[in-house]
DOROVEX-202738 format. One line per field, with one value per residue (C-alpha): x negated, y, z negated; residue in three letters. Coordinates in nm, 3 decimals. Layout:
<sites>
east = c(X;...);
north = c(Y;...);
up = c(Z;...);
type = c(Ala;...);
</sites>
This chain:
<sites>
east = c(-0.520;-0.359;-0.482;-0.190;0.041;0.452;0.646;0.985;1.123;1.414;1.594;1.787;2.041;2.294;2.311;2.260;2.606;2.805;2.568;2.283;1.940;1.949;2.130;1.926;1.597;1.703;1.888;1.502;1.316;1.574;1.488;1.128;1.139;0.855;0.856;1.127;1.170;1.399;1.633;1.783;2.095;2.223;2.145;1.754;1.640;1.797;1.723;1.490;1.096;1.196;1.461;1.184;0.941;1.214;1.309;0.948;0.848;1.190;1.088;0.697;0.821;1.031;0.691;0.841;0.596;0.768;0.573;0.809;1.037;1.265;1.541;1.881;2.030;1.955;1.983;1.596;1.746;1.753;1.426;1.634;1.853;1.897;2.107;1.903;1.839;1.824;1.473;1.398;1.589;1.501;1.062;1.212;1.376;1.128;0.835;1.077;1.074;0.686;0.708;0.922;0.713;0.430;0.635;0.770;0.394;0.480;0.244;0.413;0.719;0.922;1.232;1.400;1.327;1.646;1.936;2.035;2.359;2.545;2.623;2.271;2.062;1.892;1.727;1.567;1.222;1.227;1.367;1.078;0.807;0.942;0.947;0.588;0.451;0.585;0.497;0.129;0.155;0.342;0.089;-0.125;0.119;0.113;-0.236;-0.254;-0.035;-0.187;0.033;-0.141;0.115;0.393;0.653;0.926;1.169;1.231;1.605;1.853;2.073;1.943;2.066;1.862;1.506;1.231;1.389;1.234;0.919;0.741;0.864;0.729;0.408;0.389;0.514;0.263;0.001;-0.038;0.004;-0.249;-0.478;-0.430;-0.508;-0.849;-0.940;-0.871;-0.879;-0.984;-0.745;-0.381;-0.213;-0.197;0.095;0.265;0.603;0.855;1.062;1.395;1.356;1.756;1.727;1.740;1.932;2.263;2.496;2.858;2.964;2.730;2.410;2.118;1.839;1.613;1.660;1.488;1.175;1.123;1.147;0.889;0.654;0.590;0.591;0.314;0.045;0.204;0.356;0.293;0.633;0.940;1.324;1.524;1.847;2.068;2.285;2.515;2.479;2.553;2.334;2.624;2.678;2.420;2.446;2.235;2.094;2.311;2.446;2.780;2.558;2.276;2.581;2.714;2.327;2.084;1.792;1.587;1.356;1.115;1.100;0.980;0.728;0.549;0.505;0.342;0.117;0.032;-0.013;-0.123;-0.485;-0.309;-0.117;-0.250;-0.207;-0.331;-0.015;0.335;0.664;1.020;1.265;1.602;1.844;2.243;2.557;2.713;3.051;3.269;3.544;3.870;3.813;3.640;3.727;3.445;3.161;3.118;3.043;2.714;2.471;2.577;2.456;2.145;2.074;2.117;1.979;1.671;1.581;1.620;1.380;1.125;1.157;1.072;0.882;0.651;0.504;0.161;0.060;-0.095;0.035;0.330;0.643;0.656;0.960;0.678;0.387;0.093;-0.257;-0.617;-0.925;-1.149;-1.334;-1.136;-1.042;-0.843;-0.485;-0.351;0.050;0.173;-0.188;-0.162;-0.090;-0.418;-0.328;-0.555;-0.751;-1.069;-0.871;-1.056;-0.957;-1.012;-1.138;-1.210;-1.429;-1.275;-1.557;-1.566;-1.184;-1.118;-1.095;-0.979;-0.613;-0.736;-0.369;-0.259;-0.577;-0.431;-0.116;-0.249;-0.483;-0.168;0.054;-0.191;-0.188;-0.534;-0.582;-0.748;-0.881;-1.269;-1.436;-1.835;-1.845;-2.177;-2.352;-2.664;-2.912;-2.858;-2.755;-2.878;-2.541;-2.186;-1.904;-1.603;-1.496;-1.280;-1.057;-1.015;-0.948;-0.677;-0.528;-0.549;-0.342;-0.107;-0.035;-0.014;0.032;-0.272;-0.497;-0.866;-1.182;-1.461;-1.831;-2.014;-2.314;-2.442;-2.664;-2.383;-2.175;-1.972;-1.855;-1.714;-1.540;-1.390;-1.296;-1.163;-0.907;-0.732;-0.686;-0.606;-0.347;-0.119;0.002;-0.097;-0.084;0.256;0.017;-0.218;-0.502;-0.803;-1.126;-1.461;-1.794;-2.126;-2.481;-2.682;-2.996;-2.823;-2.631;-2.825;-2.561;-2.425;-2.256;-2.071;-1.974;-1.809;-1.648;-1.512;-1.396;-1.200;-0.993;-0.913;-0.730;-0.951;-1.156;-1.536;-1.771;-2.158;-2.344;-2.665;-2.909;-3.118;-3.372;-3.247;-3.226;-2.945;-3.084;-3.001;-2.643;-2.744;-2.651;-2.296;-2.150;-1.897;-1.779;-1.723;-1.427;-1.625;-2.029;-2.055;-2.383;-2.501;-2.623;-2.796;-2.958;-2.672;-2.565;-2.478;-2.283;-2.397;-2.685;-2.804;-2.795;-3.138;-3.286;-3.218;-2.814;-2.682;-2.944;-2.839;-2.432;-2.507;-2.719;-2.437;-2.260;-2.497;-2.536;-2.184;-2.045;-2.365;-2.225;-1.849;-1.750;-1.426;-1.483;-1.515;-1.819;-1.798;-2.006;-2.086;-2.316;-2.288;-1.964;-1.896;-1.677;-2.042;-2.111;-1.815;-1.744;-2.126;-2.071;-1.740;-1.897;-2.177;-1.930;-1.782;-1.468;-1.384;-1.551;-1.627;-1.518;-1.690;-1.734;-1.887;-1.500;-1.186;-1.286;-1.443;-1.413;-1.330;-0.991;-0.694;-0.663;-0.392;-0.599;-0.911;-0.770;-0.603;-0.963;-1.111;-0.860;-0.900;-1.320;-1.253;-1.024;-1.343;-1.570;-1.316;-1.330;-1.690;-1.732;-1.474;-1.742);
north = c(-1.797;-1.430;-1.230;-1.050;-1.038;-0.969;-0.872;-0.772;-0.498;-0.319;0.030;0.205;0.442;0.192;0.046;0.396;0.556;0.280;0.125;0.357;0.364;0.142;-0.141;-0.137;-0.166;-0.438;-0.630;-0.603;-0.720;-0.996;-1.094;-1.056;-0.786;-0.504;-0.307;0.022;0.257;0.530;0.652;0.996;1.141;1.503;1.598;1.487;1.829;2.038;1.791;1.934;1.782;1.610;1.342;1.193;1.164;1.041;0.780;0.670;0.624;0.376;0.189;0.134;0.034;-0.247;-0.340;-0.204;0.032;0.311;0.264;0.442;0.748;0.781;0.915;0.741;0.918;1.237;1.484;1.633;1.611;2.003;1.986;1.891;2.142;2.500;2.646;2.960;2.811;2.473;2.403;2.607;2.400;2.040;2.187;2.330;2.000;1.790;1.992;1.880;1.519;1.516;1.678;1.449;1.171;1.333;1.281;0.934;0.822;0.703;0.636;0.669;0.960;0.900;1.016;0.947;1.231;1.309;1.272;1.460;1.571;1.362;1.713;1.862;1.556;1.769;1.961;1.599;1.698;2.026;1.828;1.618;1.860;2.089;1.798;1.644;2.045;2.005;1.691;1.776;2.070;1.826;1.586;1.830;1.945;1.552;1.519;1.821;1.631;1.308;1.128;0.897;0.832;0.978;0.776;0.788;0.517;0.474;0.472;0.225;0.420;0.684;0.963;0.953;0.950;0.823;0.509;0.356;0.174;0.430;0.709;0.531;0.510;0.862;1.006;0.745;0.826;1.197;1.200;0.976;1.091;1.448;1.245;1.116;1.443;1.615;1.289;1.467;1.728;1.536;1.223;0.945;0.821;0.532;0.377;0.232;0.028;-0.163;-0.468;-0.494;-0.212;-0.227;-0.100;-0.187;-0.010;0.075;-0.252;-0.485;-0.501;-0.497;-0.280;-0.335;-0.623;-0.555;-0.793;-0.563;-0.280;-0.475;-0.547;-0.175;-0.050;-0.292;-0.083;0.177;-0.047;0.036;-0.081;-0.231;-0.229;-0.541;-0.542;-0.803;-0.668;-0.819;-0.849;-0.491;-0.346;-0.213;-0.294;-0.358;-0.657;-0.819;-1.245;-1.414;-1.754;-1.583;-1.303;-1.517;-1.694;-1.374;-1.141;-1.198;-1.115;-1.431;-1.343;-1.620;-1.530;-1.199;-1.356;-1.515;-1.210;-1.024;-1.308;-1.397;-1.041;-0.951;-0.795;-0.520;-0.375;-0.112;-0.253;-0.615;-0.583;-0.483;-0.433;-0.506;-0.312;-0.457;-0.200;-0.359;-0.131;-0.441;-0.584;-0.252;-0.472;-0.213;0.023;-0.032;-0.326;-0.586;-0.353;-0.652;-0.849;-0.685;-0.812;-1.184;-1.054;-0.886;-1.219;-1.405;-1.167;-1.089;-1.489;-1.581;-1.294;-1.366;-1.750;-1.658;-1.379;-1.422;-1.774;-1.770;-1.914;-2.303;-2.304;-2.478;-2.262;-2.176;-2.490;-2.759;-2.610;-2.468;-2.663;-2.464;-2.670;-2.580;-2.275;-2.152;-1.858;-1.641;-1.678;-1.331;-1.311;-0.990;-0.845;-0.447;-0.358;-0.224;0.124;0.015;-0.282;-0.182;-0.130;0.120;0.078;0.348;0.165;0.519;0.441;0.418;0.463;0.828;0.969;1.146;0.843;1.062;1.090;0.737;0.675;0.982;0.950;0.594;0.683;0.962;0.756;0.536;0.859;0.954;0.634;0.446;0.074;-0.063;0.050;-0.021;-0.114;-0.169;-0.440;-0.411;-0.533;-0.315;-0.559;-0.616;-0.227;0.003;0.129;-0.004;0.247;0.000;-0.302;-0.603;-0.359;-0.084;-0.325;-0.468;-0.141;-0.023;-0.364;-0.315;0.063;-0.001;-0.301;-0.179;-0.455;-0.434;-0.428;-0.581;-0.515;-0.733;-0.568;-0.852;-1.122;-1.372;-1.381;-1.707;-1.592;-1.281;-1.438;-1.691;-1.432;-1.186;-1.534;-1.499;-1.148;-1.104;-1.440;-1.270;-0.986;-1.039;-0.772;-0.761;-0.584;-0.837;-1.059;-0.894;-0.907;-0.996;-0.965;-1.098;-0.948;-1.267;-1.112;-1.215;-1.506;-1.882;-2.037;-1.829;-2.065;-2.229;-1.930;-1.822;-2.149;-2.074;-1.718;-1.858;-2.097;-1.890;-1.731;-1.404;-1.268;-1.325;-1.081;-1.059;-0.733;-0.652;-0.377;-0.175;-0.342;-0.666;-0.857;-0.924;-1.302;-1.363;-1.460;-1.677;-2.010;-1.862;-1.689;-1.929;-1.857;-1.475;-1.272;-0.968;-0.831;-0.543;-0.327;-0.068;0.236;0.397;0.183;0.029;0.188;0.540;0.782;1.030;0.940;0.990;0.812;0.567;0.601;0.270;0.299;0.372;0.151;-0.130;-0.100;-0.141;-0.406;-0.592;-0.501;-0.706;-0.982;-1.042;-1.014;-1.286;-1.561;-1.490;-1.386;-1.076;-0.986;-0.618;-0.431;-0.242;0.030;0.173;0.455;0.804;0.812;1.155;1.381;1.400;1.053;0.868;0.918;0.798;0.497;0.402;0.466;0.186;-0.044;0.050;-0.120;-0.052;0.267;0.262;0.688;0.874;1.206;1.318;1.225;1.147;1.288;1.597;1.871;2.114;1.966;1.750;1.363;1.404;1.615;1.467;1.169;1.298;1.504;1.108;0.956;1.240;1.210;0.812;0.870;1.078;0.782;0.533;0.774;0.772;0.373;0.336;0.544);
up = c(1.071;1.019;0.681;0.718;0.425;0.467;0.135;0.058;-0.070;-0.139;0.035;-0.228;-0.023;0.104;-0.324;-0.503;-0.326;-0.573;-0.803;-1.101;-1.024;-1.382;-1.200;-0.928;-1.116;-1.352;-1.066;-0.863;-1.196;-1.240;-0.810;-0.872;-0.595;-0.686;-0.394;-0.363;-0.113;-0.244;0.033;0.060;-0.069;-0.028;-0.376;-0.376;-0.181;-0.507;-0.829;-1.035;-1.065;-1.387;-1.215;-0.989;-1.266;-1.510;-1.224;-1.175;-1.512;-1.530;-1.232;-1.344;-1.699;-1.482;-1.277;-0.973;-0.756;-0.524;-0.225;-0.011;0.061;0.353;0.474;0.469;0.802;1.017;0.796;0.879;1.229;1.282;1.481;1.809;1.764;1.952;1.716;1.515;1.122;1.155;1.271;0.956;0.739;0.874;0.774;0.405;0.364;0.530;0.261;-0.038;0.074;0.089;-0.258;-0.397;-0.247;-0.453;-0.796;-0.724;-0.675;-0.287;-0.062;0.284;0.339;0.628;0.836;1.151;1.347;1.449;1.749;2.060;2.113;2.369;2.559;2.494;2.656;2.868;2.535;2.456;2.570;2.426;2.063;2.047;2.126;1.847;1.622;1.685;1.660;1.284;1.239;1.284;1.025;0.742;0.820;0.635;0.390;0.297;0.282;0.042;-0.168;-0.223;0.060;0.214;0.517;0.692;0.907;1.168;1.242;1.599;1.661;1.833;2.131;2.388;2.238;1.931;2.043;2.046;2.133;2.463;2.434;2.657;2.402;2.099;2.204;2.355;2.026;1.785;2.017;2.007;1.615;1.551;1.796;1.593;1.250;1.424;1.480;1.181;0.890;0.624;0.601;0.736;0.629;0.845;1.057;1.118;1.231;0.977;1.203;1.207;1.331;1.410;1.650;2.068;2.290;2.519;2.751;2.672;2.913;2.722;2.899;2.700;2.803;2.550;2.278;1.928;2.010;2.288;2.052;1.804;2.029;2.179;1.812;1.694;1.707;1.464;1.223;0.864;0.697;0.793;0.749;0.710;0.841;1.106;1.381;1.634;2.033;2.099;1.825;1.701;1.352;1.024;0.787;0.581;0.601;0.387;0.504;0.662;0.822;1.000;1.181;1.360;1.370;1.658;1.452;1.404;1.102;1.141;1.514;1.380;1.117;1.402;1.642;1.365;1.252;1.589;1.684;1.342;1.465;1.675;1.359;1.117;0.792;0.634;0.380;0.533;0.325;0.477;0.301;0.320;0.402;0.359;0.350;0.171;0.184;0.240;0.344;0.351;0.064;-0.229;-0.382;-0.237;-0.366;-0.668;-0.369;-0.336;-0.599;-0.476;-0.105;-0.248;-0.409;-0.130;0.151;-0.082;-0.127;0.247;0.321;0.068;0.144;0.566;0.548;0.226;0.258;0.377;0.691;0.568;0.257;0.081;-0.075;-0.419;-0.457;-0.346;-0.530;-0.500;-0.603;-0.577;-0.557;-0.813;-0.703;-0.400;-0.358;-0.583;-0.541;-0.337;-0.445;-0.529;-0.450;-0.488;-0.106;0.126;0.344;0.622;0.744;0.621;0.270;0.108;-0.254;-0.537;-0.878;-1.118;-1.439;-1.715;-1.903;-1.760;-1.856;-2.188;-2.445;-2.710;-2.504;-2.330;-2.243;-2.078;-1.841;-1.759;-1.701;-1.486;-1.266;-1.231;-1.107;-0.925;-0.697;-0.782;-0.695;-1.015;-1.310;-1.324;-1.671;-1.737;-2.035;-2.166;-2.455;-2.516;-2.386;-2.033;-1.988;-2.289;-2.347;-2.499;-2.402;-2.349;-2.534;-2.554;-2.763;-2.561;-2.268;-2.434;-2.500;-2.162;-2.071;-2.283;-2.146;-1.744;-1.477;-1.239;-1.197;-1.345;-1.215;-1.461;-1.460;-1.694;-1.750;-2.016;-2.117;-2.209;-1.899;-1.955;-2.371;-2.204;-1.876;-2.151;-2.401;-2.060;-1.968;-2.275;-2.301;-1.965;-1.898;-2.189;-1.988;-1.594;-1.370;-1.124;-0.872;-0.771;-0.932;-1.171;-1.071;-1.252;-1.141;-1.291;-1.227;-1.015;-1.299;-1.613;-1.480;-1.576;-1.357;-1.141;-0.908;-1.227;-1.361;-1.010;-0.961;-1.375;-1.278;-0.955;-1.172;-1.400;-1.135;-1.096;-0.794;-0.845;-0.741;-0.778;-0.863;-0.777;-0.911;-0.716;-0.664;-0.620;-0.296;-0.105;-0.062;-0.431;-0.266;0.011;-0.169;-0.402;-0.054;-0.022;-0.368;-0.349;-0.323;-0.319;-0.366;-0.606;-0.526;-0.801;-0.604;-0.944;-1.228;-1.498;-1.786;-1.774;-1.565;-1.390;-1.236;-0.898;-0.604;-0.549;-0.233;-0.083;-0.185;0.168;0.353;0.128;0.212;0.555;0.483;0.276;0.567;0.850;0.573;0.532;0.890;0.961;0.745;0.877;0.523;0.501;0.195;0.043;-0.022;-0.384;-0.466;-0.830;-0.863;-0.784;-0.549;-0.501;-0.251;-0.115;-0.019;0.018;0.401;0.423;0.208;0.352;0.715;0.648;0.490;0.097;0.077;-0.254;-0.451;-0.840;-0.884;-1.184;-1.265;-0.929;-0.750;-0.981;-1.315;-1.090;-1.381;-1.090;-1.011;-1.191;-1.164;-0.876;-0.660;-0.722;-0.606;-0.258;-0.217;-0.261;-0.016;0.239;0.200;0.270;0.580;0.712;0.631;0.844;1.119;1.165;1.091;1.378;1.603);
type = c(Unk;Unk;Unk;Unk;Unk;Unk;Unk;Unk;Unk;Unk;Unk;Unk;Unk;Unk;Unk;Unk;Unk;Unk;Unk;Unk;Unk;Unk;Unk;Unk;Unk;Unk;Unk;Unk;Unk;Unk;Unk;Unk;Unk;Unk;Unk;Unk;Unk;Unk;Unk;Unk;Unk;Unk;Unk;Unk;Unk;Unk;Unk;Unk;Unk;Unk;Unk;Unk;Unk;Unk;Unk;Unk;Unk;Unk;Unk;Unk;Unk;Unk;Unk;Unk;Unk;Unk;Unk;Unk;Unk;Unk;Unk;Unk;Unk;Unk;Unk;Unk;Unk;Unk;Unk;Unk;Unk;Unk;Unk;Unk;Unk;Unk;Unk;Unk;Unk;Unk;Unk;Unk;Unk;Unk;Unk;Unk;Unk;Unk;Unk;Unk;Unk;Unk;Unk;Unk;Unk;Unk;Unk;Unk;Unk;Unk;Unk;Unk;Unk;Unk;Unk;Unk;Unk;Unk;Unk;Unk;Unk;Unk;Unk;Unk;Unk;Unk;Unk;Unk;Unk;Unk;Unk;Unk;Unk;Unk;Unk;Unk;Unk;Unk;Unk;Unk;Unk;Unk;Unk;Unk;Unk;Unk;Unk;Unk;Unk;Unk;Unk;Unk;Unk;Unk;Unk;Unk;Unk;Unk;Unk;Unk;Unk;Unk;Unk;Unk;Unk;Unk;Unk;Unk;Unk;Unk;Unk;Unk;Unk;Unk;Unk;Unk;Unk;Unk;Unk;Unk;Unk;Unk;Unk;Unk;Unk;Unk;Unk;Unk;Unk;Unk;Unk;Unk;Unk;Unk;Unk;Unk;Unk;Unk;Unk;Unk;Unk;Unk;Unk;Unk;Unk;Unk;Unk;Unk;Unk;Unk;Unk;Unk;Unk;Unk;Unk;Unk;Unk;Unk;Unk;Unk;Unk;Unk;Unk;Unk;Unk;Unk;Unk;Unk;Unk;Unk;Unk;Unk;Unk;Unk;Unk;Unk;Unk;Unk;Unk;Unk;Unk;Unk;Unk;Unk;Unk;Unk;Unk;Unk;Unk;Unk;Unk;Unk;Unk;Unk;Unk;Unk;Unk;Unk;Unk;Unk;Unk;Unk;Unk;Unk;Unk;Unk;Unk;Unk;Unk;Unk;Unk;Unk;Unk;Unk;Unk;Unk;Unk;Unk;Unk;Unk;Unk;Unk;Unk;Unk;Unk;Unk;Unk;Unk;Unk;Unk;Unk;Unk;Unk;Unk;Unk;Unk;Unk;Unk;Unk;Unk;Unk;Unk;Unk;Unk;Unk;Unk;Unk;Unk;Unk;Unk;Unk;Unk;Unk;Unk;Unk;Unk;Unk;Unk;Unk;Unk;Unk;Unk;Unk;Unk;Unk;Unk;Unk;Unk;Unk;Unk;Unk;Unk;Unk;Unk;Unk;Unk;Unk;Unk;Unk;Unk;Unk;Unk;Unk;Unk;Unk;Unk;Unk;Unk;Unk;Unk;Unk;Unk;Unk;Unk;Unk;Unk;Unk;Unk;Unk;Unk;Unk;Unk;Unk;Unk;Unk;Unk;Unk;Unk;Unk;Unk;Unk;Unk;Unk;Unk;Unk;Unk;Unk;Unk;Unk;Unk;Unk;Unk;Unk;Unk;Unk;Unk;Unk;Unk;Unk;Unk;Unk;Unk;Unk;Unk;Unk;Unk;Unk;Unk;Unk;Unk;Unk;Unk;Unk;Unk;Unk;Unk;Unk;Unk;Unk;Unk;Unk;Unk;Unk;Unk;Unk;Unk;Unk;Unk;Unk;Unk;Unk;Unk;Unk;Unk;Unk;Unk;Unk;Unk;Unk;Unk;Unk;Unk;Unk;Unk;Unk;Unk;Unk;Unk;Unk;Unk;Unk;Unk;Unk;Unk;Unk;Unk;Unk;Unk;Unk;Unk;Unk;Unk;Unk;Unk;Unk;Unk;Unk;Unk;Unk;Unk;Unk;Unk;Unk;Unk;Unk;Unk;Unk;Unk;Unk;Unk;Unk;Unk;Unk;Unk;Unk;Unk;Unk;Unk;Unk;Unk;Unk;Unk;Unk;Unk;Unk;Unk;Unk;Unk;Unk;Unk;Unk;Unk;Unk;Unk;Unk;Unk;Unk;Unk;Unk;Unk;Unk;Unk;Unk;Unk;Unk;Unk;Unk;Unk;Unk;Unk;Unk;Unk;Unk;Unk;Unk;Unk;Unk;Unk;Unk;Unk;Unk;Unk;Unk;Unk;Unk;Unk;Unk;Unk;Unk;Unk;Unk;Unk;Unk;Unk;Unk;Unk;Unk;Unk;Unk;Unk;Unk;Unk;Unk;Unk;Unk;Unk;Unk;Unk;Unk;Unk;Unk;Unk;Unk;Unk;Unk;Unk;Unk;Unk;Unk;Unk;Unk;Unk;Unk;Unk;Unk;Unk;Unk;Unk;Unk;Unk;Unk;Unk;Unk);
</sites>
């Protein structure tokens, strides 16, 4: 069975030309589509900072996450061009967008990389050699500014490269080669594709059909774009009823090469972003047409591509046996297989101004936020409570992370339910974890944790054994390993921390069990790539990483992500 995970999404260009960025939020809140990727329009490379931010902060108070930027045409096309200016102008513009990206609180920027004159073919080689030169200097431009990905989007006829399969992976191989060898100062790369492209002759013949097209992209696919086109790949459309009848593009047919092939791609979590010009029947009169296609588009995708493989659609119901495993809809999307997720400390950001540090972790692009209950028994401290928890909930949708550190583990999960179930994260399921010291029944109170719909973890101190798990494995969703003694920040790293990651690591792979690794205690620029190299799948950051006094939230966290892409690069050794 695949762990890969297909959403949908929305792209905004083809909507925002006749409808406000107002309508298109409420109409995606109203769908119970969280996903955006913001497409381009001439006037984004000259709007002032304070649009973007005004934009995201509308969108996050709606639930909906920008996870994406990218262009809506060719308009950072200049880099196959011999004209004098316009190479310079496609790397200003193409600098703005990453920017931009930066504000909106994306974490892939992307472009298609531009089109060859019909006249000019024989400048195609030189075009995409200029273009991948750049590409490897904005990769580090992104990097700089907290971007974890940039993408291209293959196009559809020759003349607008890279479009043959052989091209693709030429192009996808040299950049990410170049990221390998330099991960912790560029972005990553990957392909954002459109599954309605391929390519036929002027007399019909098709020379390459979009499944072709999928298929030699796999390797580089990080995100998608949703769209139906007829047999000539010659026109866009969307999936309602009327538009499955004439389009070739067979949605479930796609579903099942990227399950079946889902070990090849890059990404555990993909996001199709459905990209319709609408009705545009004439002039302008059938543009009230479009929120009806939306509708309709938006539910056949979600009804193909988001069911999980085994398990019933939302219309039949879906039952849980007690203690299985915590349910994974609208989880908060993973940038890699190994998902490497940042979980800062709250306990560690200014509590006086305890909501602008939230809402800065949140710009900044974390995960989930990660909060030590204790009660001043188990650990001798008590920095965080039930209060301040609630508070935080009330202020963002990021999904916690809770440590008890406590005596009374089952009061706390109980008193944790209700708080929680009032306002439930839109970005995936909370998690709770119990120390295996404190816990009298630790199997019960995993199995409790579970149905309350949460993840359950078990933490383990120092010195504690990793054979305290061998009998509750089956009933983790993740092992939590303290790599300094409980209670205070800080501290340094025990001796035994990385030996016992890798441990975890041996132990886990040795029962079968995919679950992540967490690791609270001294993660620092330092020894993060170490960590994540012997196994850290998700890192508790403190003052030695985010709340670094030596940098702001922002950079501290692209310093994190670019000191985690080393660590992936040396586990993958």
């Amino acid at each position: 069975m695949s762990d890969l995970a297909l959403h949908v999404g929305v792209k905004s260009d083809p909507i925002e030309c006749r409808y406000s960025y107002e309508w298109l939020l409420d109409f995606m809140a109203e769908c119970n589509v969280r996903f955006l990727q913001v497409g381009t329009f001439c006037e984004l490379y000259s709007l002032p900072d304070e649009f973007f931010v005004t934009l995201r902060e509308h969108a996050h108070a709606r639930g909906i996450h920008i996870q994406s930027v990218f262009t809506s045409h060719r308009e950072l096309g200049g880099f196959f061009r011999d004209e004098p200016g316009w190479v310079a102008v496609a790397r200003r513009n193409y600098e703005r967008l990453i920017e931009v990206g930066a504000l909106l609180g994306a974490e892939s920027v992307g472009s298609n990389p531009g089109s060859v004159l019909r006249d000019r073919m024989d400048g195609k080689a030189r075009g995409i050699r200029t273009y991948l030169d750049h590409m490897k200097e904005l990769m580090a431009y992104a990097a700089e500014r907290g971007i974890r990905r940039l993408t291209l989007e293959p196009m559809s006829c020759l003349a607008e490269p890279p479009t043959l399969p052989h091209e693709i992976v030429a192009m996808m191989d040299e950049l990410v080669a170049h990221h390998r060898a330099n991960p912790s100062r560029t972005s990553d790369v990957g392909v954002c594709l459109d599954i309605a492209h391929g390519y036929a002759r002027s007399d019909g013949e098709v020379v390459h059909d979009h499944m072709e097209l999928i298929a030699a992209a796999l390797p580089y696919v990080t995100e998608l774009h949703l769209k139906n086109t007829d047999s000539s790949y010659g026109a866009t459309f969307g999936f309602t009823s009327h538009d499955r009848e004439r389009g070739v593009v067979d949605l479930a047919e796609v579903r099942s090469l990227f399950m079946r092939e889902s070990a090849r791609l890059p990404v555990r979590d993909l996001v199709g972003y459905l990209e319709i010009g609408g009705p545009k029947v004439g002039r302008d009169y059938s543009d009230g047409e479009l929120g009806a296609m939306l509708r309709e588009s938006l539910g056949y995708c979600a009804a193909v591509l988001e069911t999980r493989e085994g398990s019933k659609s939302a219309d039949n119901g879906i039952g849980t046996e007690p203690g299985s495993p915590s349910p994974q809809t609208g989880q908060r999307l993973c940038v890699s297989k190994h998902c490497v997720a940042l979980a800062p400390s709250v306990m560690c950001a200014d509590l006086l101004r305890l909501g602008d540090s939230v809402q800065a972790l949140a710009d900044a692009g974390v995960d989930l936020l990660h909060f030590d209950l204790m009660d001043a028994r188990f650990a001798p401290n008590m920095p965080l409570g039930l209060g301040e928890l609630a508070a935080v909930r009330r202020a963002t949708d990021l999904p916690f992370d809770i440590h008890l550190m406590v005596m009374d583990n089952d009061f706390f999960v109980e008193q944790l339910a209700r708080l929680l179930r009032e306002r439930p994260s839109p970005l995936g399921p909370d998690c709770i974890s119990v120390h295996v010291e404190s816990a009298r029944h630790l199997d019960r109170t995993l199995v409790r944790i579970r149905d309350l719909g949460f993840r359950a973890g078990a933490a383990l101190n120092p010195a504690t054994p990793l054979s305290a798990l061998d009998h509750v494995a089956e009933r983790l969703d993740f092992v939590l390993l303290m790599t300094v003694n409980p209670g205070f920040a800080g501290q340094p790293l025990v001796a035994s921390g990385m030996r016992k990651i890798a441990d975890c690591h041996k132990w886990l792979v040795g029962r079968g069990l995919e679950i992540p690794i967490e690791v609270d205690g001294n993660v620092s620029f330092v020894n993060i790539p170490e960590m994540v190299a012997h196994g850290a799948d998700m890192l508790v950051c403190g003052t030695s990483s985010v709340f670094a006094s030596e940098g702001t939230v922002a950079r501290n966290v692209a310093r994190t992500r670019a000191a985690v892409e080393d660590g992936l690069a040396r586990r993958a050794m």
